[in-house]
Residue frames relative to the residue before (quaternion, step in Angstrom):
aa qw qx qy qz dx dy dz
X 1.0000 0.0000 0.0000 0.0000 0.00 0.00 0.00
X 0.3450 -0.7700 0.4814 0.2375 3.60 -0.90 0.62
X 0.6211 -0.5296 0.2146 0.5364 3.80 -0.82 1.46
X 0.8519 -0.0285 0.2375 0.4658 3.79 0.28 -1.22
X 0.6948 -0.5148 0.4774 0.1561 2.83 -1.54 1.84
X 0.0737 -0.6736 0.6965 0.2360 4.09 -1.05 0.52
X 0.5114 -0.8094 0.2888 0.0032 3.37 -0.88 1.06
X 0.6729 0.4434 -0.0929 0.5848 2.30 2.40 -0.62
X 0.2224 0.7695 -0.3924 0.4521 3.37 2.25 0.15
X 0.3172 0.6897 -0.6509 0.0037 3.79 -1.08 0.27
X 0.0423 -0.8822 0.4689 0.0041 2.89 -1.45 1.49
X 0.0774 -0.9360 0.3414 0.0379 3.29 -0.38 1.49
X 0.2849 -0.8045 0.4935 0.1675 2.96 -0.83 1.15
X 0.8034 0.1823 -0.3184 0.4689 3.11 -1.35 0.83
X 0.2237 -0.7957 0.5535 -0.1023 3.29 0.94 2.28
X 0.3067 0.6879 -0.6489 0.1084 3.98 -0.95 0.47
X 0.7475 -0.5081 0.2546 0.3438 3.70 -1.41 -0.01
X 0.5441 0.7341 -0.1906 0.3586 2.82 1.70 -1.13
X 0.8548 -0.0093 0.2384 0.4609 3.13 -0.83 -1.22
X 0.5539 0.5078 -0.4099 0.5170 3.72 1.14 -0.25
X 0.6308 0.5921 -0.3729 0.3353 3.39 0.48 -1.58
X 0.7019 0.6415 -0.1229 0.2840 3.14 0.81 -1.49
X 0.6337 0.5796 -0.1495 0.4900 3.11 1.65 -1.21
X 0.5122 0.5934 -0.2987 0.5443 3.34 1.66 -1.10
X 0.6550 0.4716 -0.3932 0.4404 3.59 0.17 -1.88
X 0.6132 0.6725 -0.3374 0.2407 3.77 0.50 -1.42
X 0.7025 0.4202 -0.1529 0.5537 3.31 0.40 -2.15
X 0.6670 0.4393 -0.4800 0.3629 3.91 0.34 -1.07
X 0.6269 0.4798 -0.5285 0.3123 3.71 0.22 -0.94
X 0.7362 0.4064 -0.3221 0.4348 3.82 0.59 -0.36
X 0.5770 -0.5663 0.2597 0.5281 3.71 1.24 0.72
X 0.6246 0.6140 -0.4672 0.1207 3.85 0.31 0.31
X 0.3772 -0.7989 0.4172 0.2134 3.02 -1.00 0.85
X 0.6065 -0.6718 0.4024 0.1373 3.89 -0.99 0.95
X 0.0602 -0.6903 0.7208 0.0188 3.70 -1.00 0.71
X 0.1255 -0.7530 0.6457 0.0194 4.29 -0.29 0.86
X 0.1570 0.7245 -0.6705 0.0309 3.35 -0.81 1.04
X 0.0380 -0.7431 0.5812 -0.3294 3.54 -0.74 1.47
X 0.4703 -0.6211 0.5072 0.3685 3.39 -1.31 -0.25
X 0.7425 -0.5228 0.1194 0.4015 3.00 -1.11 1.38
X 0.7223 0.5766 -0.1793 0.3370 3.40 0.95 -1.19
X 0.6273 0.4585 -0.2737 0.5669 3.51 1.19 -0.91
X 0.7183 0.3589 -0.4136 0.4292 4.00 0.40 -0.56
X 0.5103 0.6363 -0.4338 0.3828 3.65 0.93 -0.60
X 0.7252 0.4392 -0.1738 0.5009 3.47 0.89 -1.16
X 0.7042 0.3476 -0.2597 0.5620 3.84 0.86 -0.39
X 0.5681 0.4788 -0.5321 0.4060 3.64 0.31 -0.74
X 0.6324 0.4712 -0.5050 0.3507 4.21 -0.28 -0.95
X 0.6372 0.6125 -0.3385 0.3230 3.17 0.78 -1.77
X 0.8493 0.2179 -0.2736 0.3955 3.74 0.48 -1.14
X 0.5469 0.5280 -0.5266 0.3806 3.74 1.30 -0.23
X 0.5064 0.5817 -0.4719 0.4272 3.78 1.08 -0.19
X 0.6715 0.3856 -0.3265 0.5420 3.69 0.65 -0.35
X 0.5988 -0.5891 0.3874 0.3800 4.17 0.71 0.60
X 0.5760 0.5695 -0.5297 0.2517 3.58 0.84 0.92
X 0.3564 -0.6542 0.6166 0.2546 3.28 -1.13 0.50
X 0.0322 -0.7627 0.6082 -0.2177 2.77 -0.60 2.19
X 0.0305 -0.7718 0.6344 -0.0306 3.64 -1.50 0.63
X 0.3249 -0.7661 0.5536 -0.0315 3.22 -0.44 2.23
X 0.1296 0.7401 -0.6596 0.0176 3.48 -1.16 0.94
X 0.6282 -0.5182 0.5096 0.2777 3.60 -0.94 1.39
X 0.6469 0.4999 -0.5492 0.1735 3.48 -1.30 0.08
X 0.1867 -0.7188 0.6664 0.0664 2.90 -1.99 1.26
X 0.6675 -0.5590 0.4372 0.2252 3.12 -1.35 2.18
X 0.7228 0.4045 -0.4073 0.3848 3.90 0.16 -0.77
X 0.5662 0.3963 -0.4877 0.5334 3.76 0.87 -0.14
X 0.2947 -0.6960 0.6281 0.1847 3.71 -0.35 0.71
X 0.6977 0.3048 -0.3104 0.5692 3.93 0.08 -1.18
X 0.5801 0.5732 -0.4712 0.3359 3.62 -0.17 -0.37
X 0.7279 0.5954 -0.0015 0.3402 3.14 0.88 -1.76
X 0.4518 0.5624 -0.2519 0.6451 3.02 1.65 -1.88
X 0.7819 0.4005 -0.3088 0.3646 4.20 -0.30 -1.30
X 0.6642 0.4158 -0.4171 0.4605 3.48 0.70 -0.40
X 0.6506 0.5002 -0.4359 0.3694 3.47 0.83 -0.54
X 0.6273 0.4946 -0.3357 0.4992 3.54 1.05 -1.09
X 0.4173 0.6215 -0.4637 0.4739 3.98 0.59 -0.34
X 0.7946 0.3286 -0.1990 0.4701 3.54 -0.30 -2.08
X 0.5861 0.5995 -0.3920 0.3787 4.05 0.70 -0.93
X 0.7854 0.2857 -0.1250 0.5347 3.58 0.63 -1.63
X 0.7095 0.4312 -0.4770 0.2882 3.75 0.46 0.59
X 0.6382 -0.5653 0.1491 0.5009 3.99 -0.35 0.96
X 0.6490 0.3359 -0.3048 0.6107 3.74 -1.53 0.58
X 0.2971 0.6438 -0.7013 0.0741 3.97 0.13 0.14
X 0.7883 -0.3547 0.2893 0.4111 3.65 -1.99 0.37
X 0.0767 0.7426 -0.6324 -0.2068 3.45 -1.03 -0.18
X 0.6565 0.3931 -0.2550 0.5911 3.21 1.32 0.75
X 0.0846 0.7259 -0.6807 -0.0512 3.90 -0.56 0.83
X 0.0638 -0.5920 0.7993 0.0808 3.25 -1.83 -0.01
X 0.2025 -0.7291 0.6538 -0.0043 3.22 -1.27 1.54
X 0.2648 -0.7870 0.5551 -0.0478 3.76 0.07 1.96
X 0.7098 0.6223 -0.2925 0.1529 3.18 0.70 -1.47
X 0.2778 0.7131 -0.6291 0.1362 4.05 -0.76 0.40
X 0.8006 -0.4334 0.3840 -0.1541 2.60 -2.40 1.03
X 0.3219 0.7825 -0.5287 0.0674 4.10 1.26 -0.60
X 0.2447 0.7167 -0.6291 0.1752 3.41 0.21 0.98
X 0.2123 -0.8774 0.4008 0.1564 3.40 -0.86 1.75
X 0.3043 0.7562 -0.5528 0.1730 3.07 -0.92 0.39
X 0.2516 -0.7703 0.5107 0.2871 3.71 -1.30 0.62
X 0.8718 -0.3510 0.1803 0.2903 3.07 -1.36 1.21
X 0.5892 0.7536 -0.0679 0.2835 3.72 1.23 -0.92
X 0.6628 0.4944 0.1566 0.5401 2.04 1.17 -2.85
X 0.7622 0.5246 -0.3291 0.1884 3.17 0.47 -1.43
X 0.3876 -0.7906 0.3680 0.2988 3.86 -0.78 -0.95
X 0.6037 -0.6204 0.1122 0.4880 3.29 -0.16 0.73
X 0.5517 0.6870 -0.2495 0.4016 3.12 1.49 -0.92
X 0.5612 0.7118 -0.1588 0.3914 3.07 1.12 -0.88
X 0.6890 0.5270 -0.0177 0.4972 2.99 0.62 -2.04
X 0.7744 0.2030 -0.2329 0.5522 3.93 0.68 -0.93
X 0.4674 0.5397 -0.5174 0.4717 3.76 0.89 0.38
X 0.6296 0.4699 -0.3700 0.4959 3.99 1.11 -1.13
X 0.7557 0.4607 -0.3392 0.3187 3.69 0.54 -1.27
X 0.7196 0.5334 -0.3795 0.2316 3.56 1.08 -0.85
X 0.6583 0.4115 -0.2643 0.5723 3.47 2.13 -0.32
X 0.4938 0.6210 -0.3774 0.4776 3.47 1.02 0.15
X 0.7912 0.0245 0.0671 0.6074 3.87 0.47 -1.34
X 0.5428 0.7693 -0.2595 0.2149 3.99 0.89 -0.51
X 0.7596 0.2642 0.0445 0.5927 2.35 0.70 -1.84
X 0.4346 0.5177 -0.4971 0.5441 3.72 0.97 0.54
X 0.6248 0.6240 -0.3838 0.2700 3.81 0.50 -0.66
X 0.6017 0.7022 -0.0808 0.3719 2.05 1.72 -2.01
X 0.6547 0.5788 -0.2617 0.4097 3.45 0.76 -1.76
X 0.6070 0.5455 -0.2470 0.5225 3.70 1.16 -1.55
X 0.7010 0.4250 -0.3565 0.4483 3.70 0.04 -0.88
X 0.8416 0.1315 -0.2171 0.4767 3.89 0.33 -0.45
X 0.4140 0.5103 -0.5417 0.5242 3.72 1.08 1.06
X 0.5481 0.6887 -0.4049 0.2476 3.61 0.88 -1.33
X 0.6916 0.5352 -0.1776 0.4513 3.52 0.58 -1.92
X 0.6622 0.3952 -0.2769 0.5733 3.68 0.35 -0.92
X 0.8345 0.3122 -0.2350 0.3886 3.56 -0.06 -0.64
X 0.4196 0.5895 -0.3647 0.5860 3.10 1.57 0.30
X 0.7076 0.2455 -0.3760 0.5455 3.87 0.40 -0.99
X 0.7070 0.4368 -0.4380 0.3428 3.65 0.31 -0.39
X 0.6877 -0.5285 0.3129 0.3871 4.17 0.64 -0.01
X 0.8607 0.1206 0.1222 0.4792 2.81 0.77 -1.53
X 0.1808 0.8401 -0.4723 0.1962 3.79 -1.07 0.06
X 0.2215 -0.7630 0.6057 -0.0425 3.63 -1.16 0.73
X 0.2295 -0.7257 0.6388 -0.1119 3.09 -0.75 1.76
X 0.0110 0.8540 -0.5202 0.0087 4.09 -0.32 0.37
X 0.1653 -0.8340 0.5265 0.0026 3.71 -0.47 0.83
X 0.2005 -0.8197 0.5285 0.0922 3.57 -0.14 0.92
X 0.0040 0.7699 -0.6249 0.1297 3.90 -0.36 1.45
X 0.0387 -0.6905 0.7223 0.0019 3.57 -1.37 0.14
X 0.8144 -0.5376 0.1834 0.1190 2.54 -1.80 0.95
X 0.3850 0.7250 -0.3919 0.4154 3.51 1.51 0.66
X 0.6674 0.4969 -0.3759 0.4078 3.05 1.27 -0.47
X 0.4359 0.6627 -0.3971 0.4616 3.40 1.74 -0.71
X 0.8305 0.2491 0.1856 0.4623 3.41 0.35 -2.11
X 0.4141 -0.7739 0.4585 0.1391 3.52 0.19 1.44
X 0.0424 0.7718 -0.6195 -0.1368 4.16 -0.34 0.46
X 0.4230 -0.6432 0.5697 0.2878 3.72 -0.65 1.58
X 0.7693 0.3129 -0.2997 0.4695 3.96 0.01 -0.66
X 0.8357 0.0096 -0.2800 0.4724 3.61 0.81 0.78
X 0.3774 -0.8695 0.3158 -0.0421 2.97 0.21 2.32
X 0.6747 0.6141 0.0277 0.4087 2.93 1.45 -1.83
X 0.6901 0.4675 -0.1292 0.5371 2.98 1.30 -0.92
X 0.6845 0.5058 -0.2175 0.4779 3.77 1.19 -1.21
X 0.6140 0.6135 -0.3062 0.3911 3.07 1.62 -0.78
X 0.6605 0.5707 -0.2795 0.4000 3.42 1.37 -1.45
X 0.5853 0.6449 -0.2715 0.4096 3.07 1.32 -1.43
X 0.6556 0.4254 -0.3107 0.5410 3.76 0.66 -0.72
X 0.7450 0.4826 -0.3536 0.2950 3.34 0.57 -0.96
X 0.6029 0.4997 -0.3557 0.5102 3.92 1.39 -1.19
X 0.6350 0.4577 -0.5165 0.3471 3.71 0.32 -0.40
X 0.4609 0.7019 -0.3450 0.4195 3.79 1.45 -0.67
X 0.8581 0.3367 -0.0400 0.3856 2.86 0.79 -1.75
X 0.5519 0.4739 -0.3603 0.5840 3.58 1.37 -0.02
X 0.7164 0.4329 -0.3565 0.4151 3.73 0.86 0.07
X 0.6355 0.4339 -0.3882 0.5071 2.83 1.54 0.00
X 0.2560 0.6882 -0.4752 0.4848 3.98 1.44 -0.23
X 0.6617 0.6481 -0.2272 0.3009 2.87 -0.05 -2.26
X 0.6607 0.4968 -0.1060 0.5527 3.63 0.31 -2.21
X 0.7128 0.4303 -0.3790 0.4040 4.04 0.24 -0.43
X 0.7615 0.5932 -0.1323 0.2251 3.09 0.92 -1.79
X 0.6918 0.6680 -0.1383 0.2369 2.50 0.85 -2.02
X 0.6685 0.4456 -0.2621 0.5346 4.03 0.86 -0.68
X 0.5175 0.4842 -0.4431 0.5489 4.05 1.53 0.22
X 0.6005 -0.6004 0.4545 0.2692 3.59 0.81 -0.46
X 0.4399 0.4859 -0.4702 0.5910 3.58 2.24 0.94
X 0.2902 -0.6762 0.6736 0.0689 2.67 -2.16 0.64
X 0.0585 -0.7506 0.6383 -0.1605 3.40 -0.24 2.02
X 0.0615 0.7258 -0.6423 0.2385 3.20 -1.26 1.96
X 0.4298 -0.7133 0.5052 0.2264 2.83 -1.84 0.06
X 0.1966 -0.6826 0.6629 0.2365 3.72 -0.13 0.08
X 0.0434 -0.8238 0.5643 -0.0332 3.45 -0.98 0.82
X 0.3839 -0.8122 0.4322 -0.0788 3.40 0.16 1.76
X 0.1105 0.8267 -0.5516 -0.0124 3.80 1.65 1.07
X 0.9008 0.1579 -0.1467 0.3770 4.03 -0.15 0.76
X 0.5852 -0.7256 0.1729 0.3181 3.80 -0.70 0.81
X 0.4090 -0.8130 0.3807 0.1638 2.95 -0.61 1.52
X 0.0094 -0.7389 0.6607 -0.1323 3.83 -0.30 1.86
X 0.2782 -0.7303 0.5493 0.2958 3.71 -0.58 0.97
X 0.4755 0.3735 -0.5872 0.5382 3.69 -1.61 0.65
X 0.7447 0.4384 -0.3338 0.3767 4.16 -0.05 -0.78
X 0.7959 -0.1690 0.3576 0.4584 3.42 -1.69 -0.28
X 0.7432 0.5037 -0.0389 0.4386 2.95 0.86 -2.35
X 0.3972 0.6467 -0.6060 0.2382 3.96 0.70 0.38
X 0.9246 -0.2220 0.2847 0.1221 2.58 -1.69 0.82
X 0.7460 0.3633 0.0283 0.5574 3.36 -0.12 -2.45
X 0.5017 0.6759 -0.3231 0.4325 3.90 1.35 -0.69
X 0.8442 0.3645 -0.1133 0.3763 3.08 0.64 -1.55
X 0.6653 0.5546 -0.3241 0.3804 3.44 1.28 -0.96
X 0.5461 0.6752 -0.3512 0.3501 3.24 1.31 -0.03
X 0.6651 0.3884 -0.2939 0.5661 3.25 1.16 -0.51
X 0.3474 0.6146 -0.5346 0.4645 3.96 1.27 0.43
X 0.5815 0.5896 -0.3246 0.4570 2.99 0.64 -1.73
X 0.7543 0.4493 -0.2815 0.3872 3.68 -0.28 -1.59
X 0.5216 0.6456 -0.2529 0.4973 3.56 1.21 -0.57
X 0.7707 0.1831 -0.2651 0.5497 3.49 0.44 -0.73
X 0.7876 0.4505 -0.3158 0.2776 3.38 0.78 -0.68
X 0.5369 0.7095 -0.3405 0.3041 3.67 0.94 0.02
X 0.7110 -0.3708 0.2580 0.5389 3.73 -0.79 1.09
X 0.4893 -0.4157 0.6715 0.3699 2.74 -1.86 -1.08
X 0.6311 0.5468 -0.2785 0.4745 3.49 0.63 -0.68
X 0.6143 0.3495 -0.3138 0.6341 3.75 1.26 -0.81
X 0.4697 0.7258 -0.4970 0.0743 3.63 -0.19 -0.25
X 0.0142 0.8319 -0.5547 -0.0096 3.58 -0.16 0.72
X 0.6508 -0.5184 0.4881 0.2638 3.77 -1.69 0.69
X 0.9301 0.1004 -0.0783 0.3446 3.17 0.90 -0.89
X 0.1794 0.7901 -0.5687 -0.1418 4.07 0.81 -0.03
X 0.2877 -0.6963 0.6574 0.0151 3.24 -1.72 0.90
X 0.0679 -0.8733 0.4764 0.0755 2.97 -0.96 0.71
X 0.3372 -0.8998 0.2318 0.1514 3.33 -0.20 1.43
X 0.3126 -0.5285 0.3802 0.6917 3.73 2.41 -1.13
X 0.4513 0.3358 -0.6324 0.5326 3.53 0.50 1.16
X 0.2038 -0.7660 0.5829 0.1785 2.87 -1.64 1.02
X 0.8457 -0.3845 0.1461 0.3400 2.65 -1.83 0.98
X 0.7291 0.4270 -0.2399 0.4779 3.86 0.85 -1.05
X 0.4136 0.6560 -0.4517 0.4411 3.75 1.09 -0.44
């Protein structure tokens, strides 16, 4: 284990323009620096974009369906010095299809990057952020879990399934002094809208940054912003 957690380290998985990018732009205005895990192809293409804006950013290849692969990169970034004291689990699946149609194969390829490989992330953040006191674990959900979509089964399913699983996280953590949530994302996030982006990462923010006494499993975010 390394002596001590860097607090100001955030590391998001499932790195994209959207709503990830944003999360980065977020944490950096307050001096934090980034770890992007993604496939090789999507951080290559985003990482310039945000060190061009004066973050200190670090892109690492990995792809959530290789579970052990994945598991090692996480344990890598964990056990070298300055580890995260902040995650955020971006990553999901929009494979369509309706529940019927689909295939089994299919279905555990959506669940292991949909609700898995969050679990995953939590099990080898837990320990470290355990010797260090404190820490923030973040789970990105949306409003499928609210509102089943028949033509994207796989996805509504996961979506129900990480809020499960971040409340349970949550239930483990929480007496070490982490904070394991969900950010719930109740419509589609198209930037110019309610639903921008830079909109939403604020209420991440509010996520990591709120007492203990305010702490909640789930914050949701409807296109009211967070300061409104």
């Amino acid at each position: 284990m390394p002596e001590s957690v860097d607090p100001c380290h955030l590391l998001l998985i499932g790195a994209g323009p959207g709503v990830g990018a944003s999360v980065v732009r977020r944490f950096g205005r307050e001096g934090f620096r980034s770890t992007l895990i993604s496939r090789g192809e999507t951080v290559e293409q985003l990482a310039p974009d945000l060190r061009g804006d004066g973050l200190e950013i670090e892109a690492v290849g990995a792809d959530i369906e290789d579970l052990d692969g994945y598991r090692a990169t996480l344990e890598r970034i964990f056990r070298a010095p300055g580890a995260p004291g902040v995650a955020v689990y971006n990553a999901a699946l929009p494979d369509p299809g309706e529940i019927l149609d689909t295939t089994v194969e299919r279905l555990r390829t959506a669940y292991d990057v949909d609700v898995v490989g969050a679990v995953v992330a939590a099990q080898v953040a837990a320990p470290f952020l355990r010797t260090a006191g404190s820490g923030t674990l973040l789970f990105t959900s949306g409003g499928f879990a609210d509102h089943p979509v028949p033509a994207l089964a796989s996805l509504s399913m996961g979506k129900a399934a990480l809020r499960a699983a971040a409340t349970l996280i949550a239930a483990g953590v929480q007496e070490d002094g982490i904070h394991a949530a969900t950010v719930t994302i109740a419509g589609s996030v198209v930037r110019g809208t309610a639903f921008d982006p830079d909109n939403i990462a604020e209420l991440f923010w509010t996520a990591h940054t709120d007492p203990t006494d305010a702490w909640q499993t789930e914050y949701r975010f409807t296109g009211v912003a967070v300061d409104e």
